[in-house]
LUMMIVEX-441110 format. One record per residue (C-alpha): residue number from 0; residue in one letter; z, x, y negated. Coordinates in steps of 0.05 Angstrom, whole numbers, always signed. Each point is the difference from the previous one (the first is absolute). Layout:
<nodes>
     k   r       up     east    north
   NUM   A        Z        X        Y
...
</nodes>
This chain:
<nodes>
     k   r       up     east    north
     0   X    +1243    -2780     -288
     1   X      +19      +71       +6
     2   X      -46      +59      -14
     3   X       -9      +73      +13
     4   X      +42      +29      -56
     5   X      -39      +74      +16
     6   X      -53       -5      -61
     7   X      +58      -13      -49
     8   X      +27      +45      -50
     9   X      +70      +29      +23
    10   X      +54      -21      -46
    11   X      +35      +53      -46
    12   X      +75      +21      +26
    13   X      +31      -38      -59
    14   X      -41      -65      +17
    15   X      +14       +8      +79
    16   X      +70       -2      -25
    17   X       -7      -57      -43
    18   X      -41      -31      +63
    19   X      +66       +9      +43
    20   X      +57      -27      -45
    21   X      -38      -72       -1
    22   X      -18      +11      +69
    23   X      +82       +3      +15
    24   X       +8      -69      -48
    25   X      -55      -35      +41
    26   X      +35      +15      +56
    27   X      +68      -17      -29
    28   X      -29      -72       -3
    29   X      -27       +0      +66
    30   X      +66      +13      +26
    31   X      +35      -45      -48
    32   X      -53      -70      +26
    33   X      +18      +20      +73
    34   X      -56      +41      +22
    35   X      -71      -16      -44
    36   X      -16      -18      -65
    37   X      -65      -53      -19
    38   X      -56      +37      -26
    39   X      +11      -31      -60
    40   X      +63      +35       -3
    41   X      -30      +76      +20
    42   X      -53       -7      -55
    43   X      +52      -31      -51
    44   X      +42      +62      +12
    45   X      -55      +51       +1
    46   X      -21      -19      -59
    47   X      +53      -29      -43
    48   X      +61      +30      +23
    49   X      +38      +20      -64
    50   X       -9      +80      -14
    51   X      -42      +11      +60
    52   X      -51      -48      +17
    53   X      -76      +15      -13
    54   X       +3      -50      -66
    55   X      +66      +19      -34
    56   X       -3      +70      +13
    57   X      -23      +53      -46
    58   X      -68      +37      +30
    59   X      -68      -21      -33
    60   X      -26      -57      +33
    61   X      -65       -4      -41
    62   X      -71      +29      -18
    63   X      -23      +69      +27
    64   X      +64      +25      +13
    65   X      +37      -54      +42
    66   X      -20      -42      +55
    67   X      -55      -55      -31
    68   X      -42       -9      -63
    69   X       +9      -74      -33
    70   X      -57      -35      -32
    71   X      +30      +20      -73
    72   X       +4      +63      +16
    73   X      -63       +2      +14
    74   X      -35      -29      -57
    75   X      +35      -32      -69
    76   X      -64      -49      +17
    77   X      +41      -36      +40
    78   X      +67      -10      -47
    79   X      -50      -21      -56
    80   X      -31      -48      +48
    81   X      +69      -30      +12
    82   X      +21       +0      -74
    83   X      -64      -38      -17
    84   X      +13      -49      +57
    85   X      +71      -13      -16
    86   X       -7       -4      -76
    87   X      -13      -85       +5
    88   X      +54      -17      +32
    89   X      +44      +45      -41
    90   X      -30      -27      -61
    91   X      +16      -81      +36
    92   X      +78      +24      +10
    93   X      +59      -32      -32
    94   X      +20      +72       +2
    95   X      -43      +61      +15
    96   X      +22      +43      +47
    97   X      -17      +45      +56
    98   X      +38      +16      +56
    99   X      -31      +61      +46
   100   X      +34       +0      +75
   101   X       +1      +75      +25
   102   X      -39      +27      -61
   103   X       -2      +78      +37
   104   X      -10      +52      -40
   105   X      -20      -46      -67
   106   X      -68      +15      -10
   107   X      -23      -80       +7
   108   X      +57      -15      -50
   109   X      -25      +52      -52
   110   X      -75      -21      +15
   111   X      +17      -74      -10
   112   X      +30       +4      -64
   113   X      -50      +48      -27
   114   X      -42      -50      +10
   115   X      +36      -64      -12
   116   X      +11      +40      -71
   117   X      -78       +0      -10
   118   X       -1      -71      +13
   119   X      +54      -22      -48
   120   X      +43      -31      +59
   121   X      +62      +46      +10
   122   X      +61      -30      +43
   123   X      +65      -16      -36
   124   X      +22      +40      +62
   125   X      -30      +41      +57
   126   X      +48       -9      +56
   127   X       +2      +48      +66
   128   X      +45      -19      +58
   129   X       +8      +75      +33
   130   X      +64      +19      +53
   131   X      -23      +76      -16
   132   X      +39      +41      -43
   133   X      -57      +41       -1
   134   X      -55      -40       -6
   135   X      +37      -26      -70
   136   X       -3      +68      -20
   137   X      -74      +14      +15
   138   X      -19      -69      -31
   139   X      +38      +15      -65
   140   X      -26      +65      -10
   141   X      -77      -31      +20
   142   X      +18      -46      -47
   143   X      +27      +53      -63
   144   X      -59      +44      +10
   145   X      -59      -49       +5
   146   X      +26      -66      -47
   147   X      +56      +18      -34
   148   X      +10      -50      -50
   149   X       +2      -50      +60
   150   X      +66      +31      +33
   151   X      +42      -54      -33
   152   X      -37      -52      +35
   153   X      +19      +22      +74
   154   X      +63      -26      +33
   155   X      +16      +28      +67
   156   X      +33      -56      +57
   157   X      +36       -2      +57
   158   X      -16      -61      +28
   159   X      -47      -58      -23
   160   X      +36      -34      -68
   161   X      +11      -78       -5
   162   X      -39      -43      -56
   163   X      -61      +48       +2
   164   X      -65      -11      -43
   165   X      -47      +52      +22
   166   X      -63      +18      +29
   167   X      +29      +42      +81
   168   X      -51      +60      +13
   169   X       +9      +28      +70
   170   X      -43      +54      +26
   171   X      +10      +16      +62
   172   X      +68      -29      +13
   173   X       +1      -53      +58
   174   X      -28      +56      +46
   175   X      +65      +40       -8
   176   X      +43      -58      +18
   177   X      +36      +15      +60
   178   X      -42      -41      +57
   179   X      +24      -29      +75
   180   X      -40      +24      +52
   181   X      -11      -47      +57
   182   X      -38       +9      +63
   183   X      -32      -52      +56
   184   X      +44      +18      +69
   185   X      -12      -36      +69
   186   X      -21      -58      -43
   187   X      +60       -3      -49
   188   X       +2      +25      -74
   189   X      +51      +56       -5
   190   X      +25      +49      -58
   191   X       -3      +73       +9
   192   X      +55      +32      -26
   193   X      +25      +72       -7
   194   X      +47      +37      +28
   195   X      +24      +73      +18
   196   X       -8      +39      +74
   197   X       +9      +58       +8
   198   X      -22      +48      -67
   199   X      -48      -56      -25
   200   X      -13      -69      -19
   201   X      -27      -49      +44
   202   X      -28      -69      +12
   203   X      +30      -54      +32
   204   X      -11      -78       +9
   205   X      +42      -58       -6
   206   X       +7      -70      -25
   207   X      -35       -3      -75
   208   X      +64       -5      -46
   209   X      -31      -52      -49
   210   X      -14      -63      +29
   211   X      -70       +0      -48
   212   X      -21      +57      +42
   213   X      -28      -34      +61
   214   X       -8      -70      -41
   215   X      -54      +39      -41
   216   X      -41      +36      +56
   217   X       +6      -69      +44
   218   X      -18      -36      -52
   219   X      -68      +52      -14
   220   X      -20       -8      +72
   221   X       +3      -71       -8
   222   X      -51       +5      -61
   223   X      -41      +51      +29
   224   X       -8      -47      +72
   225   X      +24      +68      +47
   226   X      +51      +39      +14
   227   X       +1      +78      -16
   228   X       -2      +42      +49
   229   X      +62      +40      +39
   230   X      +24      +55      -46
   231   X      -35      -29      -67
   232   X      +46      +42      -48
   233   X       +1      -30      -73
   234   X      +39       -1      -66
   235   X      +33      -57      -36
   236   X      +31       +5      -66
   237   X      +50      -48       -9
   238   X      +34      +34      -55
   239   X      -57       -2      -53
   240   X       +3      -73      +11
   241   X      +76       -4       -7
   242   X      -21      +43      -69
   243   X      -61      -54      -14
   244   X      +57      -54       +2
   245   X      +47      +46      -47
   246   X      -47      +18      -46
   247   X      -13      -79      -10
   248   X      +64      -13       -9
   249   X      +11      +55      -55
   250   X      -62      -20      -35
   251   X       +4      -53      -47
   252   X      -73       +5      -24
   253   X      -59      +49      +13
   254   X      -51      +31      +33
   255   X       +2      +53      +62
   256   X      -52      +51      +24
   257   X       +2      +21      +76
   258   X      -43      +60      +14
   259   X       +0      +37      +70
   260   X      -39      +17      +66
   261   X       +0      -65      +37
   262   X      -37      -58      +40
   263   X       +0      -66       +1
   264   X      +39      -25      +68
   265   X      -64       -8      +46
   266   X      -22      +70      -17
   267   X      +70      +21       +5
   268   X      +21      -21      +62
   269   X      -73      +15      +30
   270   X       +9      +16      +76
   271   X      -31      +62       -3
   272   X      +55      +21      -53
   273   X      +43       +2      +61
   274   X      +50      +60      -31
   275   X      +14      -22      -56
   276   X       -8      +23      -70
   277   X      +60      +41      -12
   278   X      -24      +62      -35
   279   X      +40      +76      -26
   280   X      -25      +41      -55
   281   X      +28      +71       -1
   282   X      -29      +59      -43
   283   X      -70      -48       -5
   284   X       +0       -8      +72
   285   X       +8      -60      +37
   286   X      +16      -17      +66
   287   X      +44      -54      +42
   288   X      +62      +30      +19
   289   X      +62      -31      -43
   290   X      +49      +55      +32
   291   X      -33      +56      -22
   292   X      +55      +45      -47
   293   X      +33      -71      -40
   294   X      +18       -3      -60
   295   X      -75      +52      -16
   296   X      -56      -42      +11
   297   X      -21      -74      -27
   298   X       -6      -52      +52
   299   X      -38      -67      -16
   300   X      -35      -61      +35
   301   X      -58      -28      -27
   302   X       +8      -83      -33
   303   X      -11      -60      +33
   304   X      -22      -38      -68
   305   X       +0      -63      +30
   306   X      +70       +8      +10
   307   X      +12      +11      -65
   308   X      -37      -54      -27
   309   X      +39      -49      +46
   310   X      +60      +26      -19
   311   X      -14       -4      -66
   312   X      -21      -70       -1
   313   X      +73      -16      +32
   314   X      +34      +39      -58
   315   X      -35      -44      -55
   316   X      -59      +42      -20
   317   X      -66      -24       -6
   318   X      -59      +45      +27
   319   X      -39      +28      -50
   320   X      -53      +40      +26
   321   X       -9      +53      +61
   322   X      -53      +53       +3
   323   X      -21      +76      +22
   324   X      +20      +49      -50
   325   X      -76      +18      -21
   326   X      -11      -80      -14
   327   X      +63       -2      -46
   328   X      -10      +62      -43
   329   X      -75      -15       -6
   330   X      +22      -65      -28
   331   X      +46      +31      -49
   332   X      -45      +27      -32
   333   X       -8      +69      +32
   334   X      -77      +14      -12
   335   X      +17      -17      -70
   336   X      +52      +53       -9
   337   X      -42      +48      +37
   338   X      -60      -19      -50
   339   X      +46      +16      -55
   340   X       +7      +74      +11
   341   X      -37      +49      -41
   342   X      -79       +4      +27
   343   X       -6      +72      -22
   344   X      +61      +28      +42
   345   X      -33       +4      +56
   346   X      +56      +35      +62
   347   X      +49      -50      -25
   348   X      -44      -60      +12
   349   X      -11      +29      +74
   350   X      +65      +11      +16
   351   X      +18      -68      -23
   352   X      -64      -31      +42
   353   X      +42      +34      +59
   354   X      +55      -31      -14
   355   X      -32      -70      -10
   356   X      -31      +19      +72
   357   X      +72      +12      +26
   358   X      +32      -61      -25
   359   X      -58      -52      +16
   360   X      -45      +23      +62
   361   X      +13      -40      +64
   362   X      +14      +70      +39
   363   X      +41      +20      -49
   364   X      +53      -34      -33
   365   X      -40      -69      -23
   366   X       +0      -35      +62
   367   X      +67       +9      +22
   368   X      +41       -7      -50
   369   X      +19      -70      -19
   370   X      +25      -35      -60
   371   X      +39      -59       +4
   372   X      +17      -46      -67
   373   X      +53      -44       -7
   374   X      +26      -39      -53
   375   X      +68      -46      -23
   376   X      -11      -54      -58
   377   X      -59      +38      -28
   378   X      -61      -22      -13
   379   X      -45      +52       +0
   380   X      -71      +25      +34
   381   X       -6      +71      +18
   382   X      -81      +28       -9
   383   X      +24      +46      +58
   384   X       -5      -52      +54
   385   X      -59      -42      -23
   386   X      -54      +57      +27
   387   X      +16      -24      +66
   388   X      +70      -33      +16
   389   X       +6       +8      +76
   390   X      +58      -46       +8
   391   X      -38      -44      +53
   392   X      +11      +65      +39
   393   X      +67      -13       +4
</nodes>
């Protein structure tokens, strides 16, 4: 999992110090659990830790001049596509709302309301659960300068609220959440956890810390009919289920939208995907090494989407629809959008083709990107998933 760090760019004095005071609090907790820390725990801190993990603190994270480009920052396209999708089951809610999870720098918020605006379908409230100071910041402003007269819709959260009526947008969310790494050893499912030798962080197996660890990878050899092989490295993410049963519990009625780089469990546990998935984005590069300067890079593992459908299903949810990205915006009406721009501006219309080939083609983003629908005493059908629905997939 770790990579030659020589084609990155060096990190600027201020940043290397940044790097080093979360690199002393990661080790703090390694000393504090006797030793090691889970994975889980590494990534939680690396990226959450308050003031200095990658998440919470204040360097640009997005677009051209941070670390990786969204799919609304590439093209309002795809925010307009959402807003058209969405605007049902808002319209079928005892109480219209929408809550964003991790809304970055605000650009799908503004987008969906300008659009929801066109369509006569405004929330009572557009919610955004965000830790970052910053980020609140950058979303307000996004939000002042681009659809000002919705401002006094948005209420920033904490934590997921109780009671809640809403359609739940998250774009790529579940592949931040902190993941276990676990690894096939002399025949036995272990964890790998971190710890500190010497001037560096280091790998080091043990027993897996949640029982569900080795329950889930026995029980996915058992379905698959084989074993993996010695050293088969993967992810689990046992935390976006724990949030799958929260958010259940916090929402009373409504529809949620799950959008991120993914496979469904056969494809994601493929034996020739025998390192794993775990992925780091720094300056627009990306490579596999989760120690490289903390606290200064992004580090993320791809979805297992049957795993969140199953866990979903537990929490109370019914399964709406799953789908590639290019199916689901196609469906929501994105030719017709595109159609709808002027015929006689001519460099517009082929920068916006680009962007249609960006956020659709299977090399691009179309293929891998999923979208996962749930819903909680609504009855609604989303034209998104009816191009093709690829929940036998699952």
């Amino acid at each position: 999992m770790a990579a030659s760090q020589a084609h990155l760019p060096e990190p600027a004095t201020e940043a290397l110090t940044h790097s080093r005071q979360l690199t002393e609090v990661i080790r703090a907790e390694i000393d504090r659990q006797g030793g090691q820390v889970s994975f889980r725990d590494f990534m939680q801190l690396a990226l959450y830790a308050p003031g200095l993990g990658y998440y919470l603190a204040g360097s640009r994270k997005l677009g051209a001049g941070g670390d990786f480009v969204t799919a609304p920052e590439i093209s309002p396209l795809f925010s307009q596509c959402l807003a058209r999708a969405i605007a049902p089951a808002l319209h079928s809610l005892a109480e219209a709302n929408i809550l964003e999870v991790g809304a970055g720098s605000g650009v799908m918020a503004a987008q969906i309301l300008r659009q929801l605006a066109d369509l006569g379908q405004l929330p009572a409230h557009y919610y955004i659960l965000e830790l970052s100071g910053d980020l609140r910041e950058r979303q307000a402003e996004t939000i002042r300068q681009q659809v000002p007269e919705c401002l006094s819709r948005l209420v920033w959260l904490d934590a997921l609220p109780e009671g809640l009526s809403a359609v739940v947008l998250g774009n790529e969310v579940l592949d931040a959440m902190p993941v276990h790494l676990v690894s096939k050893q002399n025949g036995i499912w272990h964890e790998l956890y971190v710890a500190w030798q010497g001037d560096r962080f280091v790998w080091q197996g043990g027993e897996t810390s949640d029982a569900r660890l080795s329950e889930r990878m026995l029980g996915i050899e058992e379905k698959f009919g084989e074993s993996f092989a010695e050293g088969y490295t993967t992810e689990v993410n046992l935390l976006a289920e724990d949030w799958l049963a929260g958010l259940s519990g916090s929402l009373q009625q409504g529809l949620v939208l799950l959008i991120d780089y993914g496979f469904p469990r056969h494809e994601y546990y493929h034996p020739q995907r025998g390192s794993g998935t775990l992925m780091c984005h720094y300056r627009h590069h990306a490579h596999g090494d989760p120690f490289y300067y903390p606290g200064l890079q992004d580090i993320t593992a791809h979805v297992d989407f049957t795993a969140m459908a199953e866990a979903a299903y537990r929490s109370g949810f019914s399964i709406e629809g799953y789908t590639n990205q290019g199916n689901f915006l196609i469906g929501s009406g994105l030719t017709e959008l595109f159609q709808q721009q002027p015929v006689e501006e001519l460099q517009p219309q082929m920068v916006m083709a680009n962007q249609i080939k960006k956020l659709t083609l299977p090399h691009e983003m179309g293929e891998l990107f999923k979208v996962l629908g749930l819903s909680k005493q609504l009855d609604v059908s989303l034209p998104g998933f009816m191009l093709r629905d690829l929940r036998n997939s699952l």
